[in-house]
N, C-alpha and C positions, 0 to 999 in steps of 0.2 A: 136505144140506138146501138148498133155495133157497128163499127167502126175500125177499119184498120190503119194504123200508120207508122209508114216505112221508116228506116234510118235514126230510130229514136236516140241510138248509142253511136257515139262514132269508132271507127275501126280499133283506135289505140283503148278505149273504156274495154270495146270488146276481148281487145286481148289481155288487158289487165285483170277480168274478170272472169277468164278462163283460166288462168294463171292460177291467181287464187282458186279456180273450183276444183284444177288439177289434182291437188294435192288435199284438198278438205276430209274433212270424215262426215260421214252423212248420217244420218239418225232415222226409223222408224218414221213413214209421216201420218202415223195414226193418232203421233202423241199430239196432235193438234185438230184432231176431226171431232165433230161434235157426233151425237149420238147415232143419228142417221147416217150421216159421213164416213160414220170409224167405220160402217156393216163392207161400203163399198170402195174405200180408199186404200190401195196399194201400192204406195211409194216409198220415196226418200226425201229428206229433208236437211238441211243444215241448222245444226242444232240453235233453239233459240238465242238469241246475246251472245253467239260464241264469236270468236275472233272474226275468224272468215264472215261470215253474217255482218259482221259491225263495220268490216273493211268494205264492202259492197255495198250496201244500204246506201252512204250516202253517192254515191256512182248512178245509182239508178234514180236516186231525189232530184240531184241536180240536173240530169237529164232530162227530165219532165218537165221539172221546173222553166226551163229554158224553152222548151219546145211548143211554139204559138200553137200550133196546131193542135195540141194534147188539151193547153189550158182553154182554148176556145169551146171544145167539145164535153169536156169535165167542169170545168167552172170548181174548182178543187178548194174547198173550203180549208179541209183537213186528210192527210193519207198519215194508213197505218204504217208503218216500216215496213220495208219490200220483205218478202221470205223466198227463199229459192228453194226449188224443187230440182229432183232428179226422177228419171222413169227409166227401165233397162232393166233384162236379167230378169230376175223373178220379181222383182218389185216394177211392177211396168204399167200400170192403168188405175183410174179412176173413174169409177161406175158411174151412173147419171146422180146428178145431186144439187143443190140450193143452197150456194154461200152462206152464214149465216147473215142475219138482219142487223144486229147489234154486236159490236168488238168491245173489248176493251184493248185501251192502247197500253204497250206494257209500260211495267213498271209506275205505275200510274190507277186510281179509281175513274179515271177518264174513260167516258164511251164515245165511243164513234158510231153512227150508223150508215150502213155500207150500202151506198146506192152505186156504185160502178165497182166491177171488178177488172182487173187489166194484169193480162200476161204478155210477158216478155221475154221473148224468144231467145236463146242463149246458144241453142247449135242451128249450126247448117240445117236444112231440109233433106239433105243428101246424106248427112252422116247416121242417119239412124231413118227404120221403114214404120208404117204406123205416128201411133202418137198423135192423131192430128187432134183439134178440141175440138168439140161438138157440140155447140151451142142452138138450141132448141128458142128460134126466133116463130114470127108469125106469119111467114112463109116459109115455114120450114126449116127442117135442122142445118146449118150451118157449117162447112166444114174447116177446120182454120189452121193452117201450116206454112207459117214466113219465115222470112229470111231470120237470120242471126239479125238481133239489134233490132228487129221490128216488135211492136205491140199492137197487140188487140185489146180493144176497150169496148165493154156491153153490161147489159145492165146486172147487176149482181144476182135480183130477183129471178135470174133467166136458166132453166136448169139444162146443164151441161155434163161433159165428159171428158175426158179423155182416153184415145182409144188407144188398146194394149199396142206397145213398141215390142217390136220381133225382131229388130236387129238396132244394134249400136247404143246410144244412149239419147236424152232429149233432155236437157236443160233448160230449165226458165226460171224467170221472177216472178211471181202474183203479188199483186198490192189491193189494198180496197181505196176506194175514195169518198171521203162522203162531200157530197157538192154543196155547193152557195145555193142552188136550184134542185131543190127536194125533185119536184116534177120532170118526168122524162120526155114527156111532151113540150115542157115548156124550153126545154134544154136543146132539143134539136129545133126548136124554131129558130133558138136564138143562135145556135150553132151554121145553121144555114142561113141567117140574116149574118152573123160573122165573115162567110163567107164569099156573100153575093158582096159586101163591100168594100172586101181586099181583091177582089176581081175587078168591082166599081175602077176604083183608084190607083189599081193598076194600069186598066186602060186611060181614063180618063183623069187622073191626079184627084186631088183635093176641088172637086167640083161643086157648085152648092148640093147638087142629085146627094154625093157620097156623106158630105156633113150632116143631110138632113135625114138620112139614112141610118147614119152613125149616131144621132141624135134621139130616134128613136130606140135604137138598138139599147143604149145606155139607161133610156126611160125604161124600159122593157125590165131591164136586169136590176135599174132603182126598184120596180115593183114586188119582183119576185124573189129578189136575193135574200138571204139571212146572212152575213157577213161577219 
């Protein structure tokens, strides 16, 4: 499922978070590509655990965290720590490629395995040309360029890109998620049953229709969850 959604960060996150990127020092983002990755990957990175990094991280946790829409569609068992990116200048693209399958989460022998990947847009659309991600769905490639503060969320397996930026710069966050619902299939069912009953109960309140619906929905999630 790819998905996009609006307003993730609210306008004061955004500026606090540009604040901090002002002034950061960025690092090589090779030093985190795996073998296939490192051949096509061209950016910049904020260095792992550094300050900046650990002042943002939880900014973009909490913001997820809070946002129905995100948890509805992710069903987020566990996320690695956000990393943020920079593109511009001579460091500007990332050739087509496949997130890895299995993380480790730092500081830790903990794996995570990454079934969603989600970028978070960090500049304007307007402040920098190019840039946009390129996600290679099943009708075709996908082209993806939002506002400051929106995210896109697809499935991690799904191979992408980003295209070289030719003016200005493009900031974001990537995170992985591994969900409660291994299956992608089974995820947007329940993601669109999520949805038909907040529109339910919108129109019509707390109906027997929206209970018995909701009812299911939860049966649905007792089957397939791992929690």
């Amino acid at each position: 499922m790819l998905l996009k959604i609006p307003d993730v960060l609210t306008p004061a996150e955004l500026d606090t978070m540009r604040e901090v990127l002002r002034d950061a020092l960025w690092e090589d983002g090779r030093a985190t590509a795996g073998g296939q990755a490192v051949q096509v990957k061209n950016n910049e990175q904020l260095p792992l655990r550094g300050k900046e990094e650990q002042a943002l991280q939880p900014i973009v946790l909490a913001a997820l965290s809070r946002h129905a829409g995100f948890y509805a569609a992710a069903l987020p068992r566990r996320a690695l720590p956000p990393m943020f990116n920079r593109y511009g200048g001579a460091t500007n693209t990332y050739g087509n490629h496949i997130d890895k399958a299995i993380r480790f989460i730092p500081d830790s022998t903990q794996r995570l395995r990454a079934d969603i990947s989600c970028t978070l847009f960090l500049s304007d659309p307007q402040d920098y040309d190019g840039g946009e991600l390129v996600i290679e769905d099943s009708c075709g490639p996908q082209q993806v360029k939002l506002a400051a503060g929106s995210l896109v969320l697809y499935p991690a397996g799904a191979v992408h890109r980003v295209e070289p930026v030719t003016r200005g710069q493009r900031l974001a966050s990537v995170v992985w998620i591994e969900s409660m619902v291994r299956s992608a299939e089974q995820r947007r069912l329940l993601y669109d049953m999520d949805r038909a009953i907040v529109r339910l109960r919108e129109r019509e309140g707390s109906s027997d229709e929206s209970v018995a619906l909701a009812g299911t929905y939860h049966n649905l999630l007792r089957m397939w969850a791992d929690a």
